[in-house]
C-alpha positions as CSV (number, residue, x, y, z in Angstrom):
1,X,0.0,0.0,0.0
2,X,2.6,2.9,-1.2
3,X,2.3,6.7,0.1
4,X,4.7,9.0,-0.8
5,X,8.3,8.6,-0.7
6,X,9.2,8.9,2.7
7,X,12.1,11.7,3.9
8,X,14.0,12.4,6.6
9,X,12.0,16.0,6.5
10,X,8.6,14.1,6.7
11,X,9.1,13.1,10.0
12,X,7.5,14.7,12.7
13,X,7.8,14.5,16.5
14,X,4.5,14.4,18.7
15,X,5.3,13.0,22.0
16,X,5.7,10.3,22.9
17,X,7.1,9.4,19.4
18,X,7.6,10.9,15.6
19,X,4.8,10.4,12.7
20,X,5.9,10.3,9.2
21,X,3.7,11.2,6.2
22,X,3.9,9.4,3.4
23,X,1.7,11.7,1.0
24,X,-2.2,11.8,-0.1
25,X,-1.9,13.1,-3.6
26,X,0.8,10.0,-4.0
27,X,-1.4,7.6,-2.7
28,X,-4.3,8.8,-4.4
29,X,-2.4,8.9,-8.1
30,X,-1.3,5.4,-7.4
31,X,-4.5,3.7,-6.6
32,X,-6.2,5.7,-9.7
33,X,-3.3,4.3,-12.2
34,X,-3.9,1.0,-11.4
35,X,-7.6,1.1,-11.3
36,X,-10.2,2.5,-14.5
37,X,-13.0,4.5,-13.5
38,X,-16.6,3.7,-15.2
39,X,-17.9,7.2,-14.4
40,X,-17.2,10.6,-14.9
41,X,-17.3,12.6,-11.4
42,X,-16.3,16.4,-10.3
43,X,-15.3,15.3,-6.8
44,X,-13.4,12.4,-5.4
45,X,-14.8,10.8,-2.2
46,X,-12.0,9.5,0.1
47,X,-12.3,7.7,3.4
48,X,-10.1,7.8,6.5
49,X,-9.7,5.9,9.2
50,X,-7.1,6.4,11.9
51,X,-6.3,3.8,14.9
52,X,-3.9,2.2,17.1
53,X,-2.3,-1.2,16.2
54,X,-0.3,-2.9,18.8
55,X,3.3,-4.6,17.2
56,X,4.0,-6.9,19.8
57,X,3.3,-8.8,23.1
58,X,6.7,-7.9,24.6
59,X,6.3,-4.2,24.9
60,X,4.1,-1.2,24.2
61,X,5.5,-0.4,20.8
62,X,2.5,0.7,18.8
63,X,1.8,2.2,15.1
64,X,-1.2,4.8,14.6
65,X,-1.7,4.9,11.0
66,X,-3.5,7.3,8.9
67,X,-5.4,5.0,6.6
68,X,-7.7,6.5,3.1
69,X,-9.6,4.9,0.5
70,X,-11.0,6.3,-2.5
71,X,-15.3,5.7,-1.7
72,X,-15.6,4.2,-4.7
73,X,-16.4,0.3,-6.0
74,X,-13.5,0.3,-8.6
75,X,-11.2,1.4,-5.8
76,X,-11.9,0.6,-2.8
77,X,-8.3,-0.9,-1.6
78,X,-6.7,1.3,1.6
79,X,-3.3,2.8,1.0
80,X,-1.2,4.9,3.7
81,X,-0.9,8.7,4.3
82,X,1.2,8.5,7.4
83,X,1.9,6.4,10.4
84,X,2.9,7.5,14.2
85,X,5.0,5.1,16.2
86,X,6.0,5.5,19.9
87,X,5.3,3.4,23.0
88,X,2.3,5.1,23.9
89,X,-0.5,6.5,21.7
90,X,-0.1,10.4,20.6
91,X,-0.1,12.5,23.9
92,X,-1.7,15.7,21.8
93,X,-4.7,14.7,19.6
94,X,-4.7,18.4,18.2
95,X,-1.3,18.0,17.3
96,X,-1.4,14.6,15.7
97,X,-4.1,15.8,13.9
98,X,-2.5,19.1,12.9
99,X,0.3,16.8,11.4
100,X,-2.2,15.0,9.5
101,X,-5.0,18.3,8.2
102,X,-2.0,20.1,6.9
103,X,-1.6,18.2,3.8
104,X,-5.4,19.6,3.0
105,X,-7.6,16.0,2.8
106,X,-11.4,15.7,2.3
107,X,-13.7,12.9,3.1
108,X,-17.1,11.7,3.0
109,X,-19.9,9.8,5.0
110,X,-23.5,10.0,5.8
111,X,-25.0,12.1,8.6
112,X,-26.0,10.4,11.8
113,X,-29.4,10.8,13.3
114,X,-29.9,10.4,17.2
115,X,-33.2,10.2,19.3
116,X,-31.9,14.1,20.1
117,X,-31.4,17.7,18.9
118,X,-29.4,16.6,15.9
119,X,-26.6,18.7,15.7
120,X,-25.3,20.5,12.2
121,X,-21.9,21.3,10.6
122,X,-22.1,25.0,11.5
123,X,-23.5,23.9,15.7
124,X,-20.5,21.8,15.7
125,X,-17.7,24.4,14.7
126,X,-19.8,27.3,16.9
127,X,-19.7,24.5,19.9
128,X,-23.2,25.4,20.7
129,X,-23.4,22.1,23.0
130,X,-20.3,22.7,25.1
131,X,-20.5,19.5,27.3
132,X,-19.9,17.8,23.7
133,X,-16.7,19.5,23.3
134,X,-13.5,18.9,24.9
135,X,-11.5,21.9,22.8
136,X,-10.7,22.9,19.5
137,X,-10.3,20.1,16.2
138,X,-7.6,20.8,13.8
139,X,-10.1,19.3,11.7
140,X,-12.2,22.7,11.6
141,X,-9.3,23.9,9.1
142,X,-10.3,21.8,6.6
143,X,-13.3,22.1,4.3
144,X,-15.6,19.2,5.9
145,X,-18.4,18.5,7.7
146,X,-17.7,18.0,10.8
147,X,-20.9,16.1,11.4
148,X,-22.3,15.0,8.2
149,X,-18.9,14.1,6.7
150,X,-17.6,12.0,10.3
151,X,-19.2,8.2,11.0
152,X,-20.2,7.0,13.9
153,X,-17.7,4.6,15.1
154,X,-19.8,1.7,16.3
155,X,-16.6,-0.3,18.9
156,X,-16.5,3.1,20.9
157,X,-19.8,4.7,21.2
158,X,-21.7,1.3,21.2
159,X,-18.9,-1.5,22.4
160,X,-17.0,0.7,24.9
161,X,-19.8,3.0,25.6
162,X,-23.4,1.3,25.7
163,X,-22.4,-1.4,26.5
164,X,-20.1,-0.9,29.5
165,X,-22.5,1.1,31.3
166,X,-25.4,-1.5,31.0
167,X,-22.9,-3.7,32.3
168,X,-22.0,-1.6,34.9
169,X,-25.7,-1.2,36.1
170,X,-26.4,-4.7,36.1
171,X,-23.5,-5.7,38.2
172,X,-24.4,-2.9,40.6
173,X,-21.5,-0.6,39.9
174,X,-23.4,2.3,38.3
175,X,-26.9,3.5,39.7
176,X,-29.7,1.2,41.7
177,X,-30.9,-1.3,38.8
178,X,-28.3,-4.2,39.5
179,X,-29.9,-7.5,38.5
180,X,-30.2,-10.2,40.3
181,X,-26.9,-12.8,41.7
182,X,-28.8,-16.1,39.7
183,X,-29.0,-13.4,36.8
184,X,-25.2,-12.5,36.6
185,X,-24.0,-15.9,36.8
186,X,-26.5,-17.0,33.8
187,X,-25.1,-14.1,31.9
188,X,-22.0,-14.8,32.5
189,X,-21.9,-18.8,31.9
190,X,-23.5,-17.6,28.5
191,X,-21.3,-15.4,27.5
192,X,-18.4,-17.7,28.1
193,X,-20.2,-20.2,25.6
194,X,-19.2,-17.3,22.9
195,X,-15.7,-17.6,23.9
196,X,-14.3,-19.8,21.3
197,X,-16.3,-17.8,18.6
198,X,-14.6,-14.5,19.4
199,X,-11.1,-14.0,17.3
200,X,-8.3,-11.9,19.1
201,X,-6.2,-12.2,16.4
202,X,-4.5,-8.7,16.7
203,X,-6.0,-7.5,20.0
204,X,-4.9,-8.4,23.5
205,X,-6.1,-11.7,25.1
206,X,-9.1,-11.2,27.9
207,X,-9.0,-13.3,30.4
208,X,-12.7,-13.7,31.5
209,X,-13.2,-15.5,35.3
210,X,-16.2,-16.7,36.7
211,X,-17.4,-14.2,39.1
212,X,-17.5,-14.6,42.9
213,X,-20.4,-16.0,44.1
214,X,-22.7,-14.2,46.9
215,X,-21.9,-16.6,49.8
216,X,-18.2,-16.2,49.2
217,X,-18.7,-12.6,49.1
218,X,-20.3,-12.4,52.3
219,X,-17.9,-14.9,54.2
220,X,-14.8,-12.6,52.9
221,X,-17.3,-9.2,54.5
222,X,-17.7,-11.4,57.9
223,X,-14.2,-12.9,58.1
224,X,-12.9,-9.4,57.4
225,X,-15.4,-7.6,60.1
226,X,-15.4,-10.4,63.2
227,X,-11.9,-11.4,63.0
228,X,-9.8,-8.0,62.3
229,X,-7.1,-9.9,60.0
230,X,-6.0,-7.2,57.0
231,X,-7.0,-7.7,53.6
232,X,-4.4,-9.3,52.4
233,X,-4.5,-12.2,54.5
234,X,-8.0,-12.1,53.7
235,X,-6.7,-12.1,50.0
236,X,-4.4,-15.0,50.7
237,X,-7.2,-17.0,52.2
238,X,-9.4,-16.5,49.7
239,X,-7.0,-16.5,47.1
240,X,-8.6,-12.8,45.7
241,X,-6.7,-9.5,45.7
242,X,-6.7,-7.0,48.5
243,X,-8.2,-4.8,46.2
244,X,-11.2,-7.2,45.7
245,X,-11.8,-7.7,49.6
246,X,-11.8,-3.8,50.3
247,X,-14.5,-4.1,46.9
248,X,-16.3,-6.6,48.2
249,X,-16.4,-5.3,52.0
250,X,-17.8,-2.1,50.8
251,X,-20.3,-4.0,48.7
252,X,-21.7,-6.3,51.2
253,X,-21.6,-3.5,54.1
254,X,-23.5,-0.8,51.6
255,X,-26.0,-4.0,51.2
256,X,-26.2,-4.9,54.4
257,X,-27.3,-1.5,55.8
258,X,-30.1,-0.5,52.8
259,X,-31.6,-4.4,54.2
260,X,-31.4,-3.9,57.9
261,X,-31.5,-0.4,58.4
262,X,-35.4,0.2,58.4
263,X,-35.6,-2.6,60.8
264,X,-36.9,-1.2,64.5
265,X,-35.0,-2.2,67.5
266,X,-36.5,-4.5,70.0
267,X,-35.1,-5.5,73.2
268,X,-36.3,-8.5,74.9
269,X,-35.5,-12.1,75.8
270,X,-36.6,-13.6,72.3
271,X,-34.8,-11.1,70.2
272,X,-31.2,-11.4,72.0
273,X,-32.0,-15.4,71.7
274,X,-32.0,-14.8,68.0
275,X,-29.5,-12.7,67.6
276,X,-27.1,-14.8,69.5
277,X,-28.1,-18.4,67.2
278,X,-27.6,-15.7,64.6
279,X,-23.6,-14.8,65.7
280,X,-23.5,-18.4,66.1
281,X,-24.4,-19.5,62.6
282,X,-22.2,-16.6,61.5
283,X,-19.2,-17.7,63.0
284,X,-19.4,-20.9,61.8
285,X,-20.0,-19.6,58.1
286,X,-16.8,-17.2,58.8
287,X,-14.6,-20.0,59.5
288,X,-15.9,-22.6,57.5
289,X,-14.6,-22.5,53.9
């Protein structure tokens, strides 16, 4: 997939590392010599995508290349504008970017519609909805629009948006709508069914554990709260990170308090009877693995 020819003036540092641009117009003249066109048009559509690609398991080295395609059927093959390499991503989006809109590109894409006030190419570069903007794009130098010409990318917004946060309210970590413990586990034993269908050929390997059932949570809350041992030994007994006892401690004290709290206090012969079988059923539970 040839760009440009590549020069030692091409090169560009952004911090962490250097990006090098290989060319548009080169790219562009390459992929239209090798393919015929069966239609006459005034304006060439181009694509672009841009993301991170991981080079190996032993370290953090990492390419970020600038990918185009012409947005046609004839040629529709990728070729390379530029590429940024360092061990981390770019620190400076604005200047990646400014690296990249310099060499004056154009795309095009279709304009997405939301269940919302839709926003337009001229709300966008006014930043009339300020809690959608995080600063300045160098991409506002460039004749595009910044809404109807952008797609929606469907891993973040849906994959590592959505979806995480419904995650996160079932399991209880975001909000009051967690479902129940029977419910997680079926989830959970489903989803690892999918396992073996899922490629991670090019991404990092998840490792997906079963998740800590209810009476092992409430055994590490008891052991930590009747016998004072820290968390790590906790941890050790267990065999779960600190980490996860002072999660789990929180968890099952938070619970326990929203269950018991709008319970009245009575004091007589029959309720300290109870409360003592109680401790005693506890203790055994807290010591009995």
């Amino acid at each position: 997939m040839p760009g440009g020819q590549p020069g030692h003036n091409n090169i560009i540092d952004i911090p962490p590392g250097a990006y090098i641009h290989l060319g548009i117009k080169e790219g562009i003249l390459h992929k239209l010599n090798q393919n015929t066109l069966t239609q006459n048009i005034d304006i060439l559509p181009l694509a672009i995508n841009i993301d991170g690609l991981p080079l190996n398991k032993s370290s953090n080295s990492q390419f970020w290349p600038v990918l185009m395609s012409i947005d046609l059927i004839e040629v529709s093959h990728l070729f390379i504008v530029g590429i940024y390499h360092g061990m981390r991503k770019p620190k400076s989006a604005t200047q990646f970017l400014d690296a990249f809109v310099c060499k004056r590109i154009f795309a095009i894409k279709r304009n997405p519609e939301l269940n919302a006030m839709l926003r337009t190419n001229e709300s966008f570069r006014l930043q009339l909805q300020q809690e959608h903007h995080k600063g300045f794009t160098p991409l506002s130098k460039i004749d595009i629009g910044l809404v109807s010409n952008v797609p929606l990318d469907y891993m973040h917004l849906i994959c590592l948006s959505v979806t995480r946060k419904l995650i996160l309210f079932w399991v209880g970590k975001k909000g009051k709508f967690k479902l129940k413990d029977s419910n997680i586990d079926a989830i959970s034993k489903k989803t690892l069914i999918f396992r073996k269908y899922i490629c991670i050929s090019g991404i990092k390997k998840v490792h997906i554990r079963e998740p800590i059932a209810s009476h092992t949570r409430l055994q590490i809350c008891l052991r930590y709260l009747a016998s004072g041992d820290s968390m790590r030994s906790i941890g050790y007994a267990f065999r779960v990170s600190p980490n996860t006892v002072s999660m789990i401690v929180h968890e099952t004290c938070s619970v326990i308090w929203e269950k018991l709290k709008e319970i009245p206090s009575v004091h007589n012969n029959e309720t300290h009877l109870y409360f003592d079988q109680l401790m005693e059923l506890l203790n055994h539970l807290v010591y009995t693995q």
